[in-house]
N, C-alpha and C positions, 0 to 999 in steps of 0.2 A: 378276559375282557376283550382281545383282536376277533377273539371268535363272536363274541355277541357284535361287535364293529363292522365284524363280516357281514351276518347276515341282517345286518342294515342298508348294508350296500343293494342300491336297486340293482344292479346289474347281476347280485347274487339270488336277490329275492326270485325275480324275474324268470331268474336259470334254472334255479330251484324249482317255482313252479311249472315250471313247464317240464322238466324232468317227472316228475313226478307225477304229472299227467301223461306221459311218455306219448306227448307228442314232438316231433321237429322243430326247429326252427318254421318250415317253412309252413307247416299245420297251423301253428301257434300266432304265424303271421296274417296266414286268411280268417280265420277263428275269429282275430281281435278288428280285421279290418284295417289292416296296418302294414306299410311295405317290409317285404323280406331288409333288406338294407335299413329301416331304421331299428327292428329288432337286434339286429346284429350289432348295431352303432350301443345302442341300449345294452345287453349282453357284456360288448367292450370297451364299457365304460366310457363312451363318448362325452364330453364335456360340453356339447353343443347342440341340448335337444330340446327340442318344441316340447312342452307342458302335455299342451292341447293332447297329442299324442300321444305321450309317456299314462297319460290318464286315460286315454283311451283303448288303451294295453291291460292295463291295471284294473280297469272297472270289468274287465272278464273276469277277475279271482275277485270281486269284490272289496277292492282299495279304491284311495286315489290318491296323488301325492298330494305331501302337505309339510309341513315345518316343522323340524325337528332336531331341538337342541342343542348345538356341540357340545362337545367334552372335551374340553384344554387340559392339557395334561403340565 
């Protein structure tokens, strides 16, 4: 179950994908049109990030964020 939890986490999705594209950080960040520093913020789990952006990122593998409903344990 942490494991399916994990790769819920955007910040692993994200890692993931771009691993597996093997490209950089800093590739991944001109690719998407998106500063080096908010990939990174994204990546570490930042708690404070524009939508706008985070979708902006995400709409190169073909996502976009949207709502998705916890699990109380």
């Amino acid at each position: 179950m942490k494991k399916v939890q994990e790769e819920l986490r955007l910040s692993s999705f994200v890692k993931g994908k771009r691993k597996a594209l093997d490209f950089t950080q800093v590739e991944l960040a001109k690719k998407a049109g998106i500063g080096l520093r908010l990939l990174r913020e994204i990546e570490q789990e930042k708690h404070t990030l524009r939508i706008q952006k985070i979708n902006q990122l995400l709409n190169l593998f073909g996502y976009e964020l949207g709502p998705v409903k916890m699990k109380r344990e």
